[in-house]
Each structure stands twice: as structure tokens, then as C-alpha cells.
Steps between C-alpha positions, in 0.01 A plus 500: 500500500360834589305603774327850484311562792492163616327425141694298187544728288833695252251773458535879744292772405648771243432765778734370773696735675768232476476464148486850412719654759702226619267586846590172735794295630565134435704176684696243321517164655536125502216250565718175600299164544203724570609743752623873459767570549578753743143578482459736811831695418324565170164562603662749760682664241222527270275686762763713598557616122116539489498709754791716388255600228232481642308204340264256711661219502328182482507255824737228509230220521396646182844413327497193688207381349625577127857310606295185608319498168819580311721196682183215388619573163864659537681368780833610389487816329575896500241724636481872450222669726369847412281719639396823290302788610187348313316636202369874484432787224852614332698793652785498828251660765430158696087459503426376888359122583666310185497154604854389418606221259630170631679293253718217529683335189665155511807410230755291485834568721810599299754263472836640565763363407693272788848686498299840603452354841787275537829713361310850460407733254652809219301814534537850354453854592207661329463797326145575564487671880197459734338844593470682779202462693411449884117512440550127349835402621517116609184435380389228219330712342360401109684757306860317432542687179843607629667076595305436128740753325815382694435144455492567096845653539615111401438181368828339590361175649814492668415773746224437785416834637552876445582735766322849533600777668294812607539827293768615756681209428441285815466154422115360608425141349523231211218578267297171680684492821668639777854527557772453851806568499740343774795702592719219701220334781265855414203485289382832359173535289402848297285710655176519350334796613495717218473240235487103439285217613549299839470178480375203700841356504661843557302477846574138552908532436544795726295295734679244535828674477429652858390139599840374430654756611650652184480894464293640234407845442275707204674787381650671209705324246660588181645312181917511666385409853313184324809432285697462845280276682609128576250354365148657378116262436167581386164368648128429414235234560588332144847451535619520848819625482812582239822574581609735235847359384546725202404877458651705205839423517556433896448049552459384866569196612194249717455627802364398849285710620292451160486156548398513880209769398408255228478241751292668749262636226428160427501385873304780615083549481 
């Protein structure tokens, strides 16, 4: 089920800026038993990428209004909300008072499988680097041409996630997620202001590290300062969290402080 403007509909026009120039910023979530989740940590983030470039975005009782009509029909599902630009002549020069596009698209959640959660996950490093560039630099933004290219770097059904680094080498994300690192009780996360995407459970981790009193800091990481941390996880609304157990050659072994963070992600809003 598609929503486009608060109308059914799988159809946007051919002139969309985020069709054409990949000109908006989206959300991934999960409807459970009706109810978003994390709705107003999404909505939040989704204005605040708007206005990073400068798009209206669309009010929240808006979106509200779509997820009601979604959760008669989908109770339980995956939604990804978008909001492009809107439709205008071709070229970059942005024409003034484009109303933007609202869409919101229901599917069916992934199914992972159980041992992801419960003894943790193999993930590589990828080839493919994430460029440089502040301008766009935490945001969601629609052009994910670069986490496309690393995620065909394998079909080993074996292996979970990839890990990208930035073209300096500094380690940023999974190609879906974000990524901690705990060095004994400290929790360290990539810093993300040059490239990457924060995410909703980025926030909500380092959140409620400080309210349990565990330190966690942003700042820069590379591949042999991961490969020496106690125990490392990745995050997003879909799957919670992952302990990575296996990456390359280096194995870890279960550790707490995953388990605790997995705990209070599912305890927690």
C-alpha cells in the first residue's frame, strides 16, 4: 500500500525532483499493532533533514493521518516515508514555491534470521568508500548510490552487513546501519560530520548510554582501532541491534554491553 500525498496511488510524477535528482530524504520504520514506532524521533529527524536542504517539510498531523490509514489495512508492517522537493521543469536551479511530495509506502518487515539477534552477526569491510561531503553529512538523504555499490560487493548469505569507511579511511557505518564500538565499559560511535547517516537509534543508544551512566563519545575511528575493541554492534529501527561476532578474520565472543543495549532498545520508547 502506497500513499502519495495522502492519495492511493504507486504512481509520482516523471518530473520529481526526487525522482530525477534524488532531491528529498526518507525514514524507515516499523508500524507494530498499529502504532509507529518511534514516530516523533522520526518525524523529528525527517524535518531536520528537510531543513538541512531546505525542503518544506510536511506537518506531522499530515503523516499521521497517512499512518492511521496505513495501520486499518497494515498493522504490522515496514514503512518508508519520503518527502521530495515536489515536481518542477528539469534543470538543478531550484524553481521557488514547489509544494513538496509526501509519500508513505507500507511492505512487509524483513525477517531476519533468529541467531542475528540472539548469538550475533559476520560482517565485512567494504571496498566501496563513502565520500566526502559536509553539505549532506548525517542526513537521509535519497541518493544511496554509494551503500547500493558496497552492498553488491557479496552475496555470501553468510555475512549480515558490510562496513564502509570514508575515503580517508575512517570507518563511518554498516551499509543499513550504524555501528558502536565498546572499548571495556566505553562506547564510541564514528563521527558523522563529514559523511554517513545518523540514525534514530544512533540518538537513542548514546541516549541512553549517558542515562546509565556508561561513557560514550563520537569521534574518529579507523579499521585497527575497530579490530581492538571488546566487543563492536550495529543499530537501526529494523533490527535493533547486532553484535558483530565475526569481521574478516578477527571472531569476538557475546558480549554484555550488546545485550544490555539490546535490552533497553527494546525497553525503551
Amino acid at each position: 500500500m502506497n500513499l502519495v500525498n495522502g492519495i492511493e496511488s504507486d504512481v509520482i510524477s516523471l518530473n520529481d525532483r526526487g525522482w530525477n535528482y534524488g532531491d528529498g530524504v526518507f525514514r524507515t520504520l516499523l508500524l507494530r499493532r498499529g502504532r509507529p514506532h518511534c514516530w516523533p524521533r522520526h518525524y523529528a529527524k525527517l524535518r531536520d533533514d528537510c531543513r538541512r536542504l531546505s525542503i518544506e517539510c510536511p506537518g506531522t498531523m499530515l503523516f499521521e493521518r497517512d499512518l492511521r490509514h496505513v495501520a486499518t489495512r497494515h498493522p504490522d508492517c515496514v514503512l518508508r516515508v519520503t518527502v521530495t522537493r515536489g515536481s518542477a521543469e528539469r534543470g538543478y536551479a531550484v524553481p521557488p514555491d514547489v509544494p513538496p511530495t509526501r509519500v508513505v509506502a507500507a511492505g512487509a518487515a524483513p525477517v531476519y534470521p533468529a541467531e542475528h539477534r540472539d548469538h550475533g552477526v559476520r560482517a565485512r569491510l567494504c571496498r566501496t568508500r563513502l565520500a566526502i561531503q559536509p553539505a549532506l553529512a548525517g542526513v537521509k538523504h535519497l541518493h544511496r548510490l554509494e551503500n547500493v555499490l558496497a552492498r553488491r560487493e557479496w552475496n555470501d548469505p553468510g555475512i549480515a552487513e558490510g562496513i564502509m569507511c570514508d575515503t580517508d579511511g575512517n570507518v563511518i557505518s554498516g551499509t543499513m546501519s550504524n555501528l558502536f564500538a565498546a572499548f571495556g565499559m566505553e562506547l564510541m560511535t564514528p563521527d558523522l560530520t563529514r559523511c554517513g547517516v545518523a540514525g534514530v537509534q544512533r540518538s537513542r543508544v548514546l541516549e541512553l548510554a549517558g542515562s546509565h551512566g556508561i561513557t560514550a563519545r563520537v569521534g574518529i575511528l579507523d579499521v585497527e582501532q575497530l579490530m581492538d575493541a571488546d566487543e563492536i554492534f550495529l543499530v537501526n529501527s529494523l533490527i535493533g541491534a547486532w553484535q558483530v561476532t565475526a569481521l574478516e578474520k578477527k571472531t569476538w565472543r557475546s558480549g554484555r554491553l550488546t545485550a544490555e543495549f539490546r535490552q533497553w532498545l527494546d525497553a525503551d520508547d
